[in-house]
PQR file with spaces between the fields and no chain letter, atoms N, CA, C, O and H, PARSE charges and radii, in Angstrom:
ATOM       1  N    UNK     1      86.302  -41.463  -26.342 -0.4000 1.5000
ATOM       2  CA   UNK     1      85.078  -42.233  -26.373 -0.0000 2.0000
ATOM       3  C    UNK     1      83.939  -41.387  -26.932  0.5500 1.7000
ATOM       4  O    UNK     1      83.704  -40.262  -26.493 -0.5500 1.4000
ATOM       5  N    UNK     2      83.416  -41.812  -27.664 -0.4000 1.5000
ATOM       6  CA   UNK     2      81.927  -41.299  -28.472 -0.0000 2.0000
ATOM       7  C    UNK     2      81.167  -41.193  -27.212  0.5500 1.7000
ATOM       8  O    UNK     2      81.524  -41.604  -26.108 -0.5500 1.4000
ATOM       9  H    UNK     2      83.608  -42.727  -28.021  0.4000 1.0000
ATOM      10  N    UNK     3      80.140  -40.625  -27.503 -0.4000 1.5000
ATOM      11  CA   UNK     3      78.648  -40.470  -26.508 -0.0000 2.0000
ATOM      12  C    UNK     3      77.490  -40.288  -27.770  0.5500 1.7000
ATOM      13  O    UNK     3      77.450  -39.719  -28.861 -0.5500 1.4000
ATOM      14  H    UNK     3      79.851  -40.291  -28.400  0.4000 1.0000
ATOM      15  N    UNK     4      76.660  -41.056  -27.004 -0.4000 1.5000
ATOM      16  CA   UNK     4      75.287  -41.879  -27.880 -0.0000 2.0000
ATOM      17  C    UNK     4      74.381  -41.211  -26.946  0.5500 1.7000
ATOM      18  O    UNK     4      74.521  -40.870  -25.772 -0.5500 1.4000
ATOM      19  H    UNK     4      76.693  -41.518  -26.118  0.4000 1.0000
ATOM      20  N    UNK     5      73.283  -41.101  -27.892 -0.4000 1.5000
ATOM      21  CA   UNK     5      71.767  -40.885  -27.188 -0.0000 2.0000
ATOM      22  C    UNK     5      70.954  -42.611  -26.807  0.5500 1.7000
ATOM      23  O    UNK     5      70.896  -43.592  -27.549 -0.5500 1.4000
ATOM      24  H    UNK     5      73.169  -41.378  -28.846  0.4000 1.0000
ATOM      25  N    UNK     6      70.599  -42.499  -25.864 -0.4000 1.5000
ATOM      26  CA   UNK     6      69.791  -43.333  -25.559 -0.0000 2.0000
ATOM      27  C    UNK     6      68.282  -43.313  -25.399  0.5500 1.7000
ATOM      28  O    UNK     6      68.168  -42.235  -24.815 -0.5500 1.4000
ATOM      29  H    UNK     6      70.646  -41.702  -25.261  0.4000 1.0000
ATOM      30  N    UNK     7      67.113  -43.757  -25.520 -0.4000 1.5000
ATOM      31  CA   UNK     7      65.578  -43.253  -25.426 -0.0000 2.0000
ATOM      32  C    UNK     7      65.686  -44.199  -23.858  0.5500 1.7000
ATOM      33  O    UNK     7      66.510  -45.022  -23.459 -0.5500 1.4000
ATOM      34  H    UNK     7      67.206  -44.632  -25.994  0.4000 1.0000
ATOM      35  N    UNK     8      64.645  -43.718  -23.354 -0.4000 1.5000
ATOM      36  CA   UNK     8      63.908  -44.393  -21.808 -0.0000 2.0000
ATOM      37  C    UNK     8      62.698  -44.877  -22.314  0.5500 1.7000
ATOM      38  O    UNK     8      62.137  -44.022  -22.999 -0.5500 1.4000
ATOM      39  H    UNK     8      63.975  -43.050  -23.678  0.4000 1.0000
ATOM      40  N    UNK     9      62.155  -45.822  -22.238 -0.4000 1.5000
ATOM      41  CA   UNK     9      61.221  -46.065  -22.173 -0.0000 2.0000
ATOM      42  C    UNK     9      60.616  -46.640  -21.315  0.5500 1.7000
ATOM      43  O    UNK     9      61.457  -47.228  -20.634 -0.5500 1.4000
ATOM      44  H    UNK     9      62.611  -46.517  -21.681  0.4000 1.0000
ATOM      45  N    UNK    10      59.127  -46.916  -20.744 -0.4000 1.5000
ATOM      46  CA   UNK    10      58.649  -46.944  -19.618 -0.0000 2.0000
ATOM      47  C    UNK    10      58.113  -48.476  -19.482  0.5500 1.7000
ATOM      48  O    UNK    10      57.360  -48.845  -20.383 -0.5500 1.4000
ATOM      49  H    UNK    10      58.444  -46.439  -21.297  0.4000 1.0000
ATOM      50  N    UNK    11      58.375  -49.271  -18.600 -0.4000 1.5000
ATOM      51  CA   UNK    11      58.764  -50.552  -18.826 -0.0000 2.0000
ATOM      52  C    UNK    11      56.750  -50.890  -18.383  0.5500 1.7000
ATOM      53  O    UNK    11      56.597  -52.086  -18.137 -0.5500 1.4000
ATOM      54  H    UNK    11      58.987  -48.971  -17.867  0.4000 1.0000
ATOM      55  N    UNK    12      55.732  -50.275  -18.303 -0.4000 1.5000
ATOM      56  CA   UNK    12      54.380  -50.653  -18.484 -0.0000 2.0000
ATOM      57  C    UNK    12      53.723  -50.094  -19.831  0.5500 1.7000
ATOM      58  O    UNK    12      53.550  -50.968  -20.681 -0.5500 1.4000
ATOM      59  H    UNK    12      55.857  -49.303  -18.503  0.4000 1.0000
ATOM      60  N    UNK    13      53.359  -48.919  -20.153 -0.4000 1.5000
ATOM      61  CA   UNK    13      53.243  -48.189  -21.296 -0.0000 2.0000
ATOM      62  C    UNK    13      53.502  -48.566  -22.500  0.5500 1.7000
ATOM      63  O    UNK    13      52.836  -48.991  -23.443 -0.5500 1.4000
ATOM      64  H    UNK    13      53.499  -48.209  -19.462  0.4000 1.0000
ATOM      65  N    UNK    14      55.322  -48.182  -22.171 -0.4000 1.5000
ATOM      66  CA   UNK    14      55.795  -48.238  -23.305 -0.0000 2.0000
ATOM      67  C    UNK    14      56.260  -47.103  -24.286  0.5500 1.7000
ATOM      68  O    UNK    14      56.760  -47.238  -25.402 -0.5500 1.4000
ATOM      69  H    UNK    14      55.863  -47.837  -21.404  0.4000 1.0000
ATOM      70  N    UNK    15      55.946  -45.843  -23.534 -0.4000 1.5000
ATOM      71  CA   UNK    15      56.164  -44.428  -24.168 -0.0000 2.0000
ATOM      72  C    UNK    15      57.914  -44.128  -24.102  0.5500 1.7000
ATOM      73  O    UNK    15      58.688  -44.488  -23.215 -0.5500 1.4000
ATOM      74  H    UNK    15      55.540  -45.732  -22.626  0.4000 1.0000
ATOM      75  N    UNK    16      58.185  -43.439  -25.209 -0.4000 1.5000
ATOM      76  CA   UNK    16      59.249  -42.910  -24.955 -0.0000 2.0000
ATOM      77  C    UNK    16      59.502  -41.619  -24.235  0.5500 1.7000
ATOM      78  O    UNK    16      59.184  -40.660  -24.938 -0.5500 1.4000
ATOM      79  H    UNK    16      57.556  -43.146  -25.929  0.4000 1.0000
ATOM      80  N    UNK    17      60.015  -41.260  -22.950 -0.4000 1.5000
ATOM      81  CA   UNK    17      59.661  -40.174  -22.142 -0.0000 2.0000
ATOM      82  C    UNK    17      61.092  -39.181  -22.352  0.5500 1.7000
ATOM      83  O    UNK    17      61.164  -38.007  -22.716 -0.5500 1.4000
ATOM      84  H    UNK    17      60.274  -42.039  -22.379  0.4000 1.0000
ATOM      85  N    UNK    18      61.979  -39.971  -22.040 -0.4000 1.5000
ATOM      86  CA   UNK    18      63.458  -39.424  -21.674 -0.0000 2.0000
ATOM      87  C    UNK    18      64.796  -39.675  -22.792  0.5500 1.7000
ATOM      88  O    UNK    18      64.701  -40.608  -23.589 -0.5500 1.4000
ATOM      89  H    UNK    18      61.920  -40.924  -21.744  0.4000 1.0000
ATOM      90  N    UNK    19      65.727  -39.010  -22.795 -0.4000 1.5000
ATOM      91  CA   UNK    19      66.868  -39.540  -23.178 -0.0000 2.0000
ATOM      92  C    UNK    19      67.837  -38.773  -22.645  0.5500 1.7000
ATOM      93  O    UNK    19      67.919  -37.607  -22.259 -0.5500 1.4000
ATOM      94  H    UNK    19      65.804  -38.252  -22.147  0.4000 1.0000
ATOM      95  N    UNK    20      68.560  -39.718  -22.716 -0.4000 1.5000
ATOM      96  CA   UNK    20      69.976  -39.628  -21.589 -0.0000 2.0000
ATOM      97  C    UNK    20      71.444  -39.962  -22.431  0.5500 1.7000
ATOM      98  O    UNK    20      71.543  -40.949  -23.160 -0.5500 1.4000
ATOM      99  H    UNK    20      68.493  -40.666  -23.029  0.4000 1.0000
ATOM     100  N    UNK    21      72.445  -39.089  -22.238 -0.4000 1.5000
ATOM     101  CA   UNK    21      73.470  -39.329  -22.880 -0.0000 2.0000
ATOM     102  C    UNK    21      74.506  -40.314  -22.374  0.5500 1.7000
ATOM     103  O    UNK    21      74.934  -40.077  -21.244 -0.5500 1.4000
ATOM     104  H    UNK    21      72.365  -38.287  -21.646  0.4000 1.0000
ATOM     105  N    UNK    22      74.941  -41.273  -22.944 -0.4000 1.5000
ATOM     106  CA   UNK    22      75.552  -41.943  -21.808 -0.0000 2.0000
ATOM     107  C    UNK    22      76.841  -42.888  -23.001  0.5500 1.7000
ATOM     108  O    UNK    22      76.657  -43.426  -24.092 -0.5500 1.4000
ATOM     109  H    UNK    22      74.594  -41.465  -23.861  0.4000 1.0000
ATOM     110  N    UNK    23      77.714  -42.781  -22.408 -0.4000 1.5000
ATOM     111  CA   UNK    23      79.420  -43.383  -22.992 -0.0000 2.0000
ATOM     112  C    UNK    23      79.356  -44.625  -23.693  0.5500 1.7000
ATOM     113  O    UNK    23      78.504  -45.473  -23.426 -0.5500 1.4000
ATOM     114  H    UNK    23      77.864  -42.344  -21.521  0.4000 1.0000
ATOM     115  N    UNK    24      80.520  -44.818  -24.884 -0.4000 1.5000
ATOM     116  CA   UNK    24      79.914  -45.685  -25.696 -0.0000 2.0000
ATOM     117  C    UNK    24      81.271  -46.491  -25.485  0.5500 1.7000
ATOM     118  O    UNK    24      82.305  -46.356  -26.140 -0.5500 1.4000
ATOM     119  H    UNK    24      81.212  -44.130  -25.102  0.4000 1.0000
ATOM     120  N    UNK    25      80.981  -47.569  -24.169 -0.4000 1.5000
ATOM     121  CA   UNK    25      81.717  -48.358  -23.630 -0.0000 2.0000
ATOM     122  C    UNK    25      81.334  -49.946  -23.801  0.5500 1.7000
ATOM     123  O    UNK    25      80.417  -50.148  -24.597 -0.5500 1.4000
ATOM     124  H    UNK    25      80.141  -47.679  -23.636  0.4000 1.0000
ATOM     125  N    UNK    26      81.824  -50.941  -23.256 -0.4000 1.5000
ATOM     126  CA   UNK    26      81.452  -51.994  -23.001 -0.0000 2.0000
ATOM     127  C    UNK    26      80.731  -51.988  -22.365  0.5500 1.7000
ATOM     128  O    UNK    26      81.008  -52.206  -21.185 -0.5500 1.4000
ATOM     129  H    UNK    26      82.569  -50.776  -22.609  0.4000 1.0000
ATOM     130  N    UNK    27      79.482  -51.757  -22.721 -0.4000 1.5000
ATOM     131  CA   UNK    27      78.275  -51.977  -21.636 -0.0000 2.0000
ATOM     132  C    UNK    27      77.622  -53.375  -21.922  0.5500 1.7000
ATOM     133  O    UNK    27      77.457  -53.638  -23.114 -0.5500 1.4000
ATOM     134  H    UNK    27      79.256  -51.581  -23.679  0.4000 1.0000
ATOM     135  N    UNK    28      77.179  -54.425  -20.885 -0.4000 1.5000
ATOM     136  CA   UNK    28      76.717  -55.755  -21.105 -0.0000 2.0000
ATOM     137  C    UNK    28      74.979  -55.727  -20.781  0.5500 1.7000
ATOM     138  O    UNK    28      74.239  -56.700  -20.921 -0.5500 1.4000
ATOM     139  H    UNK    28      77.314  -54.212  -19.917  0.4000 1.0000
ATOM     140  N    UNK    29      74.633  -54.592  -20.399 -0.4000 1.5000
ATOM     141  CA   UNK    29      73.071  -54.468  -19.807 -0.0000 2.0000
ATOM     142  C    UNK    29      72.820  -52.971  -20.043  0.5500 1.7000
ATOM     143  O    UNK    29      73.427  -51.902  -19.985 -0.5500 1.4000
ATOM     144  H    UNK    29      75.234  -53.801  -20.286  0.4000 1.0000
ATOM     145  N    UNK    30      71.626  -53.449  -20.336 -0.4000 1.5000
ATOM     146  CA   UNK    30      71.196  -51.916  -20.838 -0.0000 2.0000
ATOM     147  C    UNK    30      70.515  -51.169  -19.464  0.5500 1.7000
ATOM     148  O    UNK    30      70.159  -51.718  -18.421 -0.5500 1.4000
ATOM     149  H    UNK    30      71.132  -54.318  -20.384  0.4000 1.0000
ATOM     150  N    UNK    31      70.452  -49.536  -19.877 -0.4000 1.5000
ATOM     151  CA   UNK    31      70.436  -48.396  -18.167 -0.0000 2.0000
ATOM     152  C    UNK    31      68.748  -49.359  -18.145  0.5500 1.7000
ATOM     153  O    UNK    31      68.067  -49.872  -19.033 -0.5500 1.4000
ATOM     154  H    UNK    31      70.741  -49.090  -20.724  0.4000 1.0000
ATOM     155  N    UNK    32      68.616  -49.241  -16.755 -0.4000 1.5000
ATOM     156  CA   UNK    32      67.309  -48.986  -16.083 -0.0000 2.0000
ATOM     157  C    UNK    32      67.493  -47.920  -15.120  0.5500 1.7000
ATOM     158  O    UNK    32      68.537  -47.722  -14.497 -0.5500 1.4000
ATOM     159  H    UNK    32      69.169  -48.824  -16.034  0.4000 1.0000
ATOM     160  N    UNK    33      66.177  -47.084  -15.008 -0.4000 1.5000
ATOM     161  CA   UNK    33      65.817  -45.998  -14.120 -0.0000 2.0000
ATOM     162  C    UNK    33      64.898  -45.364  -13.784  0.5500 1.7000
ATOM     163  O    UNK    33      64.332  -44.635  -14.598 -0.5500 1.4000
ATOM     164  H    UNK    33      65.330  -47.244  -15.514  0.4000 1.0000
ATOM     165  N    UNK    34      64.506  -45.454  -12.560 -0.4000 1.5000
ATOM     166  CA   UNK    34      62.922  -45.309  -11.830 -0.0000 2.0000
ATOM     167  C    UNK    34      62.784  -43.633  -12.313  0.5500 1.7000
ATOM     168  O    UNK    34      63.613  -42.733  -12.183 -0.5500 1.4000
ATOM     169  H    UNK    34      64.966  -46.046  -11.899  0.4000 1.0000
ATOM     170  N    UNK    35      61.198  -43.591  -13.008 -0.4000 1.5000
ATOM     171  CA   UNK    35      61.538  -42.094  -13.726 -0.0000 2.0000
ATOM     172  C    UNK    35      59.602  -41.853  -13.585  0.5500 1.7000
ATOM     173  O    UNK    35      58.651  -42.633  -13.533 -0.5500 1.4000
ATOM     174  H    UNK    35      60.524  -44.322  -13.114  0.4000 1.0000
ATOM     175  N    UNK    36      59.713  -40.767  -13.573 -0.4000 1.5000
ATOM     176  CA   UNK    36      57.791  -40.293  -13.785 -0.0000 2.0000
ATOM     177  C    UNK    36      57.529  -40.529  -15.136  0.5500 1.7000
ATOM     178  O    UNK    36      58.175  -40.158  -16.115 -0.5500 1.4000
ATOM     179  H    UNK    36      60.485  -40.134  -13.615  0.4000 1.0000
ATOM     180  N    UNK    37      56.368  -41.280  -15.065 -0.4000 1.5000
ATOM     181  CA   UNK    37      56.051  -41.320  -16.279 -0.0000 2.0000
ATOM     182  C    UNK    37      55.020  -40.691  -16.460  0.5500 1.7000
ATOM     183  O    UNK    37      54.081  -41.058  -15.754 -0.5500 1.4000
ATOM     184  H    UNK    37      55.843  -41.582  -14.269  0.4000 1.0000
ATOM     185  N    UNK    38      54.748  -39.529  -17.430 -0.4000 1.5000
ATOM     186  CA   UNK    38      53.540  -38.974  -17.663 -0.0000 2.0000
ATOM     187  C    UNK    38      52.492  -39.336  -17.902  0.5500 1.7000
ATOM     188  O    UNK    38      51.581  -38.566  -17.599 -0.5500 1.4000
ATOM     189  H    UNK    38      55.511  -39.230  -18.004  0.4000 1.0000
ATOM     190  N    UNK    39      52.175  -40.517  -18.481 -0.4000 1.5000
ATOM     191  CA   UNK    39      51.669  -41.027  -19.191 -0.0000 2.0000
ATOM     192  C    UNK    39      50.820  -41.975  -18.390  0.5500 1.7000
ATOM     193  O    UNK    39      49.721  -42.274  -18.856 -0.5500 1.4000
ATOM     194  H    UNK    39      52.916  -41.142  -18.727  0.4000 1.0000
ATOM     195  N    UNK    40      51.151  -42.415  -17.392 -0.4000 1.5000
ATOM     196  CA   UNK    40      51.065  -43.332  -16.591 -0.0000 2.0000
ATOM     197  C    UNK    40      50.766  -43.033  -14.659  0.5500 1.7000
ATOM     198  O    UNK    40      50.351  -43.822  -13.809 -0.5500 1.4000
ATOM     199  H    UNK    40      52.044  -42.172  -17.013  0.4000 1.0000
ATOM     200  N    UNK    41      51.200  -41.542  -14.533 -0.4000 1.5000
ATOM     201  CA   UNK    41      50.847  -40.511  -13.689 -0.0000 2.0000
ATOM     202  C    UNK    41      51.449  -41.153  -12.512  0.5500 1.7000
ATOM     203  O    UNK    41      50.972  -41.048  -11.381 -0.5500 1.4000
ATOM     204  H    UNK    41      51.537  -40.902  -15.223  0.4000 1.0000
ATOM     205  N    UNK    42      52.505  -41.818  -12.804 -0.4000 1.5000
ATOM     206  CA   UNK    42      53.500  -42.710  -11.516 -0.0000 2.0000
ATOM     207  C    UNK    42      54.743  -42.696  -11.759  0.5500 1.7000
ATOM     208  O    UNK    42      55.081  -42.416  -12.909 -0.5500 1.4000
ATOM     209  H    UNK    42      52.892  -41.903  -13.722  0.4000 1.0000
ATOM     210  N    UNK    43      55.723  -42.976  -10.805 -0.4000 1.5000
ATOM     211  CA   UNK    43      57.075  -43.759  -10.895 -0.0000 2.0000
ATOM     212  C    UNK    43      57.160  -44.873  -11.118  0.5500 1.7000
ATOM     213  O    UNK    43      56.778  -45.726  -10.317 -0.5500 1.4000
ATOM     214  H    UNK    43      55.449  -43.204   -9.870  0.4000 1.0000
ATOM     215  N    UNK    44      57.826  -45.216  -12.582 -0.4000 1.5000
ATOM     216  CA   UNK    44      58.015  -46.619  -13.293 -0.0000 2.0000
ATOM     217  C    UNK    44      59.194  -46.535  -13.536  0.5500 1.7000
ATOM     218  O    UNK    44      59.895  -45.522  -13.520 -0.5500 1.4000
ATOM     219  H    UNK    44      58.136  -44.523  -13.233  0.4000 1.0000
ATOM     220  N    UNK    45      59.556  -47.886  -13.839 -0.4000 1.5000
ATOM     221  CA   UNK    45      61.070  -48.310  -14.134 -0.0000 2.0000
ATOM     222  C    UNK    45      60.851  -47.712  -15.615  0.5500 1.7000
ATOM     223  O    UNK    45      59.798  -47.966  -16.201 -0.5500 1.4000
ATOM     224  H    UNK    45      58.987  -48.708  -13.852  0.4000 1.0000
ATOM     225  N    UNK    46      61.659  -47.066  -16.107 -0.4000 1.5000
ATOM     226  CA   UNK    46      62.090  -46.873  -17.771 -0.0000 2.0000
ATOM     227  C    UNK    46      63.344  -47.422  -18.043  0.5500 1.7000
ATOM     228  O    UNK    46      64.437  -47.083  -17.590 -0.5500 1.4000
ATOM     229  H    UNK    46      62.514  -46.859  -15.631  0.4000 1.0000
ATOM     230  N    UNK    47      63.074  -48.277  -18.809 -0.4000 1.5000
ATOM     231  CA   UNK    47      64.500  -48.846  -19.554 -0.0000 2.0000
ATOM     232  C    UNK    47      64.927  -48.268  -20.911  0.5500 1.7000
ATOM     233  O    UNK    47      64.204  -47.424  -21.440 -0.5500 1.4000
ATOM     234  H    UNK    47      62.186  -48.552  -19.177  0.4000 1.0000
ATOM     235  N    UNK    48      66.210  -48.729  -21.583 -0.4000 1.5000
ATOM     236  CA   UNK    48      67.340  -47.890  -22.571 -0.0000 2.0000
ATOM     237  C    UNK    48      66.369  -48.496  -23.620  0.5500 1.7000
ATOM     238  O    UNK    48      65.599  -49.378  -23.240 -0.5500 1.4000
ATOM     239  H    UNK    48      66.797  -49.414  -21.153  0.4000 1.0000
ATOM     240  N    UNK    49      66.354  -48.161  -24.678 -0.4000 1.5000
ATOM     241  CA   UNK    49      65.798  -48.765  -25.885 -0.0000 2.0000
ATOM     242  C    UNK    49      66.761  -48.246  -27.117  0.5500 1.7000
ATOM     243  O    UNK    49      67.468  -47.240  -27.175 -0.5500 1.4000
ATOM     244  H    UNK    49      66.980  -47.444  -24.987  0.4000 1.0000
ATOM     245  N    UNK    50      66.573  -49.126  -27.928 -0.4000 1.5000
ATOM     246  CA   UNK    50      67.630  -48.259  -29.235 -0.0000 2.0000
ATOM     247  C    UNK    50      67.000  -47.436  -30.203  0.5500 1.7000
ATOM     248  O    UNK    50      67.674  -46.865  -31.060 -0.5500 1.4000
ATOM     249  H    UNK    50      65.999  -49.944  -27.880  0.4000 1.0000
């Protein structure tokens, strides 16, 4: 199986903060994950973006 980069992005903002390596499977939903956002000076949900 390949492995892909994924970006996080911060589901108020909108910044790209993180990326996470993650398996290039049948996935039907993309990652969500409660993450600091700098930007935003809190814990926000960041979701996968392409």
């Amino acid at each position: 199986m390949a492995v892909k980069k994924a970006a996080l992005a911060c589901s108020e903002c909108g910044s790209r903060n993180y990326t996470k390596s993650i398996s290039e499977g049948h996935q039907t939903q993309r990652l969500e994950i409660k993450k600091f956002c700098k930007h935003c000076q809190k814990h926000t949900l960041h979701r996968e973006t392409k």
